[in-house]
N, C-alpha and C positions, 0 to 999 in steps of 0.2 A: 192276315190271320192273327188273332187276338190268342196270345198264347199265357195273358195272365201272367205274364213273369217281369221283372224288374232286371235287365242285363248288364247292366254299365257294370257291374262287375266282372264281367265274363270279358276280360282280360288279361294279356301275360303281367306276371310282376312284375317286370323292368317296365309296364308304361306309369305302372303306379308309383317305383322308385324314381324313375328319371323325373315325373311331373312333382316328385315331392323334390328335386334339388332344383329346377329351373325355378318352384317359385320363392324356394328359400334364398338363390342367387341375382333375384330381382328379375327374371327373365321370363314370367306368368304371361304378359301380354307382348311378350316378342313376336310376330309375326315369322309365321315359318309356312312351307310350300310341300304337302307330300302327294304321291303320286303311285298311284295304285297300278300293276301292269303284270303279262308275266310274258316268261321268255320261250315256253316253246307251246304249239299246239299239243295237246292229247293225242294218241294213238299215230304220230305221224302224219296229222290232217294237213292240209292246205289251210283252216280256219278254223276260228272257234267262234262260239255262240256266248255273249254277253246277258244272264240272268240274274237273279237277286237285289234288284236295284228296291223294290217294292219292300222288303224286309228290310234293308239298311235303313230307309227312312224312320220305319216304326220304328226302330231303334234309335236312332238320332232324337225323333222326335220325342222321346220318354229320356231322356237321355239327365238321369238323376242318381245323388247318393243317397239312402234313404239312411236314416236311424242306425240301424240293423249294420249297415254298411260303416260306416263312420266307426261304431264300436268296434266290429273289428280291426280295421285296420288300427285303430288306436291300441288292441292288443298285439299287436307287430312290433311295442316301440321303437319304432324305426319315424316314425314323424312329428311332426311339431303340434300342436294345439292350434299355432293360426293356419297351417298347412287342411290340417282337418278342417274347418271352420270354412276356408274358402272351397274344400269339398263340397261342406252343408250346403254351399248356394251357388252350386254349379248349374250351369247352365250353358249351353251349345249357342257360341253365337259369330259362329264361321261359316265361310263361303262353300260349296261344295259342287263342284260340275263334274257329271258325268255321259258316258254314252246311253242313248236307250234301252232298256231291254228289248233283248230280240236282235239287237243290230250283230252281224258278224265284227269279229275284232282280231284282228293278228298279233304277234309279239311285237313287245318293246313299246307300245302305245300306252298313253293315258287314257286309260279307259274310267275311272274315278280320280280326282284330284283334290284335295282337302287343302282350305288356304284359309288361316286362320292364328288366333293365339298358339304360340308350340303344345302348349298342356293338353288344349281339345284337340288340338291333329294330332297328336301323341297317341291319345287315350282312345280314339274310336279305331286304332290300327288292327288290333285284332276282329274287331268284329266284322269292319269291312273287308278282309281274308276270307273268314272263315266264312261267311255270308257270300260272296262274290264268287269264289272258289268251288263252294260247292255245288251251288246251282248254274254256275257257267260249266261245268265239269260235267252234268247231267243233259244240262240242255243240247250242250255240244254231241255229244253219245249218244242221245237221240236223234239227231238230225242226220246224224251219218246210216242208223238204222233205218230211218224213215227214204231216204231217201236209196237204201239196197231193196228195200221194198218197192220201190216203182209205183210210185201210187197207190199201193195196194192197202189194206188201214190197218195200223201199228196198235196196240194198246199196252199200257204199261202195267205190270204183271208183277213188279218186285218189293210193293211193303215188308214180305217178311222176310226177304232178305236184306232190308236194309240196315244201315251200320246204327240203329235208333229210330225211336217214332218220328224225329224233327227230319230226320233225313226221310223220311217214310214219304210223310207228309210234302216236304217240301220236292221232293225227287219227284214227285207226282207231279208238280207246277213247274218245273224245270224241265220234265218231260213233254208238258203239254206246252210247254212254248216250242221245246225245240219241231215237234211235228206230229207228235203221239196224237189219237184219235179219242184216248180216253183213259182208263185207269182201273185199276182193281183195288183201288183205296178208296171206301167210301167216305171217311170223310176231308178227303179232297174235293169230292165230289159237294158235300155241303160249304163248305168253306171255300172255297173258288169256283164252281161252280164248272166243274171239269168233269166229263160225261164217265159215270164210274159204272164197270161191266161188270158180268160173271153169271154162271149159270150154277157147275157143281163141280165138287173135287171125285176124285176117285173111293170117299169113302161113303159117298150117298149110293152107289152104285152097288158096295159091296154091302151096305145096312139091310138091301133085301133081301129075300129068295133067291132071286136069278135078276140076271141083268134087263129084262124085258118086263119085269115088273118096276123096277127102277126108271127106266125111261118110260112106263107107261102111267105112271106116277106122277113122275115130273110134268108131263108134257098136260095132264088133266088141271096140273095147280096152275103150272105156267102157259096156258094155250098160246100165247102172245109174244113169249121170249122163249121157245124153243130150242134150245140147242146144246145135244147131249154128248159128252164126254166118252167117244166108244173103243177106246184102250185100256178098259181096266182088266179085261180076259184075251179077247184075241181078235183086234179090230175087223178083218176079211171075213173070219169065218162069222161070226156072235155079234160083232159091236154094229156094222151099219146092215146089217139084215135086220139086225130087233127093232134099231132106230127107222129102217125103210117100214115095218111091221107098225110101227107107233105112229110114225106120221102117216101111213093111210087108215090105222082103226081107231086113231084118235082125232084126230087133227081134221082130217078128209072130212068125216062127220058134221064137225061145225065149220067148215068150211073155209080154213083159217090155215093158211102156210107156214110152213116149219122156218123156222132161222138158220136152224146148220147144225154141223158137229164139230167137235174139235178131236185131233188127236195130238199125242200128249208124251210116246214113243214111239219105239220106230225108227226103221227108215220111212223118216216123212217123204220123199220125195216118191217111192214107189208104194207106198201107202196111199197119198194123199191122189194119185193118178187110180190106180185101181178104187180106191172110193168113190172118184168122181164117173168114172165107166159106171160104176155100179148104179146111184144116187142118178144121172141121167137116162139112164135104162129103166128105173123105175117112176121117172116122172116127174124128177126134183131137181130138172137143172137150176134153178133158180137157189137151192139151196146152196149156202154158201161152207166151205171147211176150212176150220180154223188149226191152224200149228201153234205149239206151245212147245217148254222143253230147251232150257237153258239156250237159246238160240242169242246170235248175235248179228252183226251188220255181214260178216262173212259166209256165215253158216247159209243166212240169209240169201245173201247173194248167190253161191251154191246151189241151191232146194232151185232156184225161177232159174238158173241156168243147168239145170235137169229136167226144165222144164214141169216142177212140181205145181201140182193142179193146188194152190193156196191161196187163198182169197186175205184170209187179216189173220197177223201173226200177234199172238201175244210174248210181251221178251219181258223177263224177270232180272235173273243176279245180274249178267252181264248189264244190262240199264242201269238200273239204279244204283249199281256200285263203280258203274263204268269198267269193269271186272279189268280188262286187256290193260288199261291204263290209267290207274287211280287216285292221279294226285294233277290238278289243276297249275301247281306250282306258283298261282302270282305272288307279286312281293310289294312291298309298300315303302319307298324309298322317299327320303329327304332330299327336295330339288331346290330349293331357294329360301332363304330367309333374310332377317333384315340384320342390318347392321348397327351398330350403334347408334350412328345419325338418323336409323328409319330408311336408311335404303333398302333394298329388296336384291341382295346379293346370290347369284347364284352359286350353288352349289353341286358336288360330283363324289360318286364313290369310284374309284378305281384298285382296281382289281390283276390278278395274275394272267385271269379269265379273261379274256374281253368280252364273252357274252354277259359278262357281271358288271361292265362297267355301265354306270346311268346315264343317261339323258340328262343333262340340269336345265334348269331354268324354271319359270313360268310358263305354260305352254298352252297349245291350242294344236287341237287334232282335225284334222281337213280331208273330204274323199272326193277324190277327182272322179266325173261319171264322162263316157261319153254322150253323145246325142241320143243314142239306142238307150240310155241309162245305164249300160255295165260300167261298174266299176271297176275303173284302170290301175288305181295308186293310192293310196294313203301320205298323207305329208302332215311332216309335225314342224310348224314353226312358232316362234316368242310369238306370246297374248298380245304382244301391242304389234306386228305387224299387218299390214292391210294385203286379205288375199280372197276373201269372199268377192266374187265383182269381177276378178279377171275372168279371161276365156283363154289365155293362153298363159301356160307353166312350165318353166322348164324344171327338171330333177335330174337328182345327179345320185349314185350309191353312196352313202355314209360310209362302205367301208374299200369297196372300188370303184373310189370318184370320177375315177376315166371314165366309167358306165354311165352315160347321158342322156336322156331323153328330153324329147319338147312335145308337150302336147298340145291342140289347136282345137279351138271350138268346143272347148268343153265347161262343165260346169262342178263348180267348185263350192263345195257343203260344205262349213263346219258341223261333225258330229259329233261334238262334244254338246250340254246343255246346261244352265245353271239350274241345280237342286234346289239348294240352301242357298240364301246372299243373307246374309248379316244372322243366322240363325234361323231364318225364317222361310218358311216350305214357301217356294214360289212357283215350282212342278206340279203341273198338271196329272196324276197318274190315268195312265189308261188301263182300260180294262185289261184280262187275261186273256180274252179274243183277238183284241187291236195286238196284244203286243204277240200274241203268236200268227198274227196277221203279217206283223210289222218282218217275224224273220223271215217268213217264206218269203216275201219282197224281197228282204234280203239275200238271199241267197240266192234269190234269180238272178239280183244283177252281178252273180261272180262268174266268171267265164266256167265253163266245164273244165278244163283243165285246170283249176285252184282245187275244183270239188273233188281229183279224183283218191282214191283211196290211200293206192300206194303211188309215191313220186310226185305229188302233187309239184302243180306249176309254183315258181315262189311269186308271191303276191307284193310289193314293192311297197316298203314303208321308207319313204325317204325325210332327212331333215330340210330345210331349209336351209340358205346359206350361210346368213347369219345364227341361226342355231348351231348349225356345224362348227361355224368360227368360234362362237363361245364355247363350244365342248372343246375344240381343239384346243384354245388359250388354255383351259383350265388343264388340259392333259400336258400339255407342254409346261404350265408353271411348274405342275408338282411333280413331272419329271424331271427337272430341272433341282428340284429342293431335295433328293433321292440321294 
């Protein structure tokens, strides 16, 4: 989506301070290694859903200071004249691998990795956050919805509750990767091309007379897309009798079947069961009833275990704001750089916390499948070792090494992919279908005990040995220098 804006600004100040001393220090084209990831799922999941990748790029690929830009920072005086000048003729021209959208991704993995001059891996740190973050954070919340639904079809319902039109907008393609069926933003709908719904709110209904001339209204303009909203007085008594009245003296006539209704409060679950007695009695099994109504993956779950007769639910705030649990958390850490001589030196931050301490190196992220295709394990070892090719792995726990496993006859993916190599787009993007094609794949091959809500199974992300030994060297040097 072309959203006409120029972002390379839209960054914290310390990337703009730190890139103005690296290049006054001689250190512009030092090669440095960052590593995008985060540390815990959302809402307590077993997984998360990896989204945003398609906006990072539009951004990379624009990736300039214009005029406008320059002059400001030069009223900062806080920079140099040539510091500005090498602004003027900036340009992106680092390596960038990532996972694909769509793919599940659990903590502590490389899911984006920037390898390049420090100043551009520096400076695009913010926006792959705030980019990555928020639509992994959506698609994820979706897919947990979608899948308390049971098949049944989701639509996403929360533009105006979102935290901004970008989140609006974009929370709607985050949605519809993770499993949503559609959307109630239309122009999502023109700009991705994501199926956008709706028929009426509650105040079309109250603009009439009576609520029978509302849906006898509606149903004459829209004969095709019937399906009327019957909680805005008292659903049992008024709302699906008028609606059962509209669809046999409207409808019946030109011989064209109703869509449904929606209710919108309530007890949906003994609502939506006596509307559908009702709606079947008069001849409209086929009609389908929609819930609406701050609903979440729980609530959800709830309503089909009371056995509520609902066919496709629409979900608002909780979706698009992820309501239950609203912050994605990943972080964008320095894992390797070069040295003086042009080595490519690993690096580590350590911590009090040990979930804070990093991963170093240069790395490469690998998923172990069985025969059946489910995915068993994730393993992260150094770029330059050889592990595509085997059929047999053994892993060990990174943090209870005792903990061993060997697996046999399996097949071993890198999914990681290069983006960018030398600045230049060499990723294929697929479409918004493929890639919310790509998760449902995904997520079939995670055992059902990863997917379950509460307690999930823990899904094993192990290092390699030699990666472990280099995190260990480094944790033992600089506990040693303490």
């Amino acid at each position: 989506m072309d959203m006409k804006r120029n972002l390379t600004m839209l960054t914290d100040f310390y990337e703009i301070s730190m890139a103005g001393g690296y290049f006054e220090e001689g250190l512009k084209d030092r090669e440095a290694v960052f590593d995008m990831f985060f540390r815990t799922v959302p809402d307590g999941g077993g997984f998360a859903i990896f989204a945003g990748l398609e906006q990072l790029i539009e951004y990379i690929k624009d990736l300039h200071f214009t005029t406008d830009d320059i002059a400001f920072l030069r009223e900062k005086n806080m920079f140099s004249e040539q510091f500005l000048d090498y602004l003027r003729g900036f340009h992106f021209t680092s390596d960038v691998y990532a996972v694909p959208e769509g793919t599940v991704v659990f903590p502590g993995e490389p899911i984006v990795t920037v390898k390049g001059p420090v100043i551009e891996a520096q400076l695009v740190e913010t926006m792959i956050l705030l980019t990555v973050n928020h639509q992994s954070l959506i698609a994820t919340k979706a897919n947990r919805i979608v899948r308390a639904a049971e098949g049944r079809t989701v639509f996403e319902f929360g533009s105006r509750r979102a935290q901004g039109y970008d989140a609006a907008i974009l929370g709607a393609r985050a949605a519809y990767i993770g499993g949503c069926d559609g959307t109630a933003c239309v122009i999502a709908d023109r700009e991705y091309e994501i199926p956008s719904v709706g028929t009426m709110a509650h105040s079309w209904v109250q603009l009439f007379d009576n609520e029978y001339e509302a849906f006898k209204t509606y149903a004459r303009r829209y004969p095709h897309n019937c399906s009327l909203l019957v909680d805005t007085y008292n659903t049992l008594k008024s709302g699906v009798p008028n609606a059962i009245r509209v669809f046999d003296e409207v409808l019946g006539p030109m011989g064209i079947r109703p869509a449904g209704i929606r209710i919108d409060s309530g007890d949906i679950a003994y609502l939506s069961k006596k509307a559908r007695k009702m709606l079947d009695e008069a001849g409209y099994s086929d009609v389908k009833i929609m819930a609406s109504n701050s609903l979440d993956e729980y609530i959800i779950r709830d309503l089909l275990l009371q056995d509520a007769k609902v066919d496709l639910f629409g979900v608002g705030e909780c979706l698009i704001t992820s309501k239950s649990s609203p912050v994605f958390g990943g972080v964008y850490k320095l894992v390797a750089a070069q040295d003086e001589h042009g080595a490519l030196q690993p690096k580590i931050k350590i911590s009090e916390s040990v979930e804070k301490i990093t991963t170093p190196c240069f790395k490469r992220l690998y998923r172990i499948y069985n025969q059946d295709g489910k995915a068993q394990a994730d393993y992260i070892a150094l770029a330059d070792e050889q592990v595509e090719g085997k059929t047999d792995i053994s892993l060990f726990d990174p943090i209870a090494t005792y903990k061993k496993k060997t697996f046999h006859d399996v097949r071993i993916q890198c999914i990681q992919q290069p983006i960018f190599q030398k600045g230049q787009l060499v990723y294929q993007l697929p479409d918004l279908k493929k890639i919310r094609a790509h998760c449902m794949a995904e997520v079939d091959s995670l055992w059902d005990e990863v997917k379950r809500f509460e307690n999930p199974h823990r899904y094993y992300v192990d290092l390699s040995q030699a990666l472990w030994d280099e995190k260990q060297r480094l944790l033992n040097a600089y506990g040693e220098s303490r």
